[in-house]
C-alpha positions as CSV (number, residue, x, y, z in Angstrom):
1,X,0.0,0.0,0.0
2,X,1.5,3.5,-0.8
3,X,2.6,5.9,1.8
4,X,0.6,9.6,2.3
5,X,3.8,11.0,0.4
6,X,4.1,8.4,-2.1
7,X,-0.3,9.2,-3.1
8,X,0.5,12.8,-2.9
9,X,3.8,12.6,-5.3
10,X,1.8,10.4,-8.0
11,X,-1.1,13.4,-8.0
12,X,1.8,15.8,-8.9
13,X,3.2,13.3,-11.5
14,X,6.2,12.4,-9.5
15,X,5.7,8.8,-10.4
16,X,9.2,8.3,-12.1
17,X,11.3,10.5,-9.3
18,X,14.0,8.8,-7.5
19,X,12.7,7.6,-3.5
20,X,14.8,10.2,-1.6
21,X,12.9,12.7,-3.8
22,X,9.6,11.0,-3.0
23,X,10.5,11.5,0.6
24,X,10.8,15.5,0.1
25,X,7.5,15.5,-1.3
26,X,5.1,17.4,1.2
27,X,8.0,17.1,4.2
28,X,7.6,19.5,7.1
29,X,10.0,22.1,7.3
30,X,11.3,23.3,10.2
31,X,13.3,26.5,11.4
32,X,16.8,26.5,13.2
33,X,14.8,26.3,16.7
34,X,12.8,23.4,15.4
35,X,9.8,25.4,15.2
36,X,7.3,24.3,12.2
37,X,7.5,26.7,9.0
38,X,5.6,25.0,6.4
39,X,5.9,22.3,4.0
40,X,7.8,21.3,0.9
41,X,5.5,22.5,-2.3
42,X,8.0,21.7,-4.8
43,X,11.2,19.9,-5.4
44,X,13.9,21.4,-7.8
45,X,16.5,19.3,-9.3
46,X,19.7,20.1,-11.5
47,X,19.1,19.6,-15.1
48,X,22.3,18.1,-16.0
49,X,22.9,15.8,-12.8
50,X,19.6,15.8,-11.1
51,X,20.7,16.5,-7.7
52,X,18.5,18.5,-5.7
53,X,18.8,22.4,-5.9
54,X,16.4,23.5,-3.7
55,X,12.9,23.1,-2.7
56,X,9.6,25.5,-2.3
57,X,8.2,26.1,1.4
58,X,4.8,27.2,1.5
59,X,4.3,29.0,4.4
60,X,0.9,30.5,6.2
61,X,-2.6,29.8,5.9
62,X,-4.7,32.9,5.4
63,X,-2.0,34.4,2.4
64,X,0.1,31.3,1.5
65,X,3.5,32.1,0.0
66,X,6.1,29.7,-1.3
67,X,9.8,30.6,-0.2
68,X,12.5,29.2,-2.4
69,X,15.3,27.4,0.2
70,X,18.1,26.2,-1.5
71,X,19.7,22.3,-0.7
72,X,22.7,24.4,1.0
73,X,20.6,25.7,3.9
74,X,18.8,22.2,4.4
75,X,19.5,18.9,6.6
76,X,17.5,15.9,7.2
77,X,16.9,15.8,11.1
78,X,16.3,12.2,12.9
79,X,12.0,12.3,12.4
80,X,12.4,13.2,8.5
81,X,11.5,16.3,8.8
82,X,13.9,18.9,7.0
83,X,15.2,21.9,8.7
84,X,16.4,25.2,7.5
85,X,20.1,26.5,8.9
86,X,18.2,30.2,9.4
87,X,15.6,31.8,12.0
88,X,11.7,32.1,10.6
89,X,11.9,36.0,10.5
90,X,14.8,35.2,7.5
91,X,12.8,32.5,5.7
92,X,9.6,34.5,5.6
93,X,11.8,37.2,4.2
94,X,13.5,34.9,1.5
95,X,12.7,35.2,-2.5
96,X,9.7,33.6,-4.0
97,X,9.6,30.5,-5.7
98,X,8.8,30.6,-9.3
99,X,5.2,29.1,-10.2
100,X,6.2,28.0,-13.4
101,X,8.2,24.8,-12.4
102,X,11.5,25.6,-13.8
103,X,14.1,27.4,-11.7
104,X,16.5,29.7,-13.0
105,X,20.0,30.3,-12.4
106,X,19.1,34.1,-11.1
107,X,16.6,32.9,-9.0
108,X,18.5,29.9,-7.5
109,X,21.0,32.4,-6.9
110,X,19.3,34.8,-5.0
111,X,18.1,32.1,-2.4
112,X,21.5,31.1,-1.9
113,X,22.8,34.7,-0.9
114,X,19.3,34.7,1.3
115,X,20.0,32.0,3.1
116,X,23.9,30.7,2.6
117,X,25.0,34.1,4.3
118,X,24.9,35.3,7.9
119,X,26.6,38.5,7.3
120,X,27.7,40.5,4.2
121,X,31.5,40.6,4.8
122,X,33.0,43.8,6.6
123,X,35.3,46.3,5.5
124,X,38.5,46.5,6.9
125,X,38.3,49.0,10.1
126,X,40.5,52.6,8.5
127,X,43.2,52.9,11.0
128,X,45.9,55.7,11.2
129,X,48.0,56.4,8.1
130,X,51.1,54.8,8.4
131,X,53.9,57.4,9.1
132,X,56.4,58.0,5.5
């Protein structure tokens, strides 16, 4: 008999998709605290390789939105659910996910400087001139 995820990939025509992608499909995503932020939408694999890029959270329930997260800022904790290396404030912040089903480079991109950075780097503190 097939699992809840398995049912729920087959209605989005993810019959021929690998198992660990099966397993994505509709996983709960948590924050860095292990609070709950939403679920996977979408799954986003590499073109040439198929490796997972990153995946769409859809987050709230009154005005849904789907954050893209990119496979960088995700880990697999011991329950299956996925968590996100980044506070909730940041991932309702992060860039949409494109509706269309294709990701682009620009896009991918864009998620990874949302979530892949802590802090833009620093300029080096001016000190004194050096004496001639």
């Amino acid at each position: 008999m097939p699992t809840t995820q398995q049912r729920r990939a087959r209605r989005r025509g993810l019959t021929a998709a690998r198992p660990e992608v099966l397993a994505l499909s509709a996983a709960h995503v948590l924050d860095q605290e292990g609070r709950r932020s939403g679920h996977v939408h979408d799954v986003y694999l590499s073109d040439a390789d198929g490796r997972l890029e990153a995946v769409a959270l859809r987050m709230g329930w009154w005005r849904p939105r789907q954050v893209l997260i990119p496979a960088e800022a995700l880990m697999m904790d011991e329950h299956g659910h996925l968590r996100v290396a980044a506070p909730r404030a940041r991932i309702r912040r992060g860039p949409e996910a494109p509706v269309n089903g294709h990701l682009p480079r620009a896009a991918l991109d864009e998620a990874r400087v949302a979530f892949t950075r802590d802090v833009a780097p620093q300029a080096e503190p001016a000190g004194p001139a050096e004496p001639s």
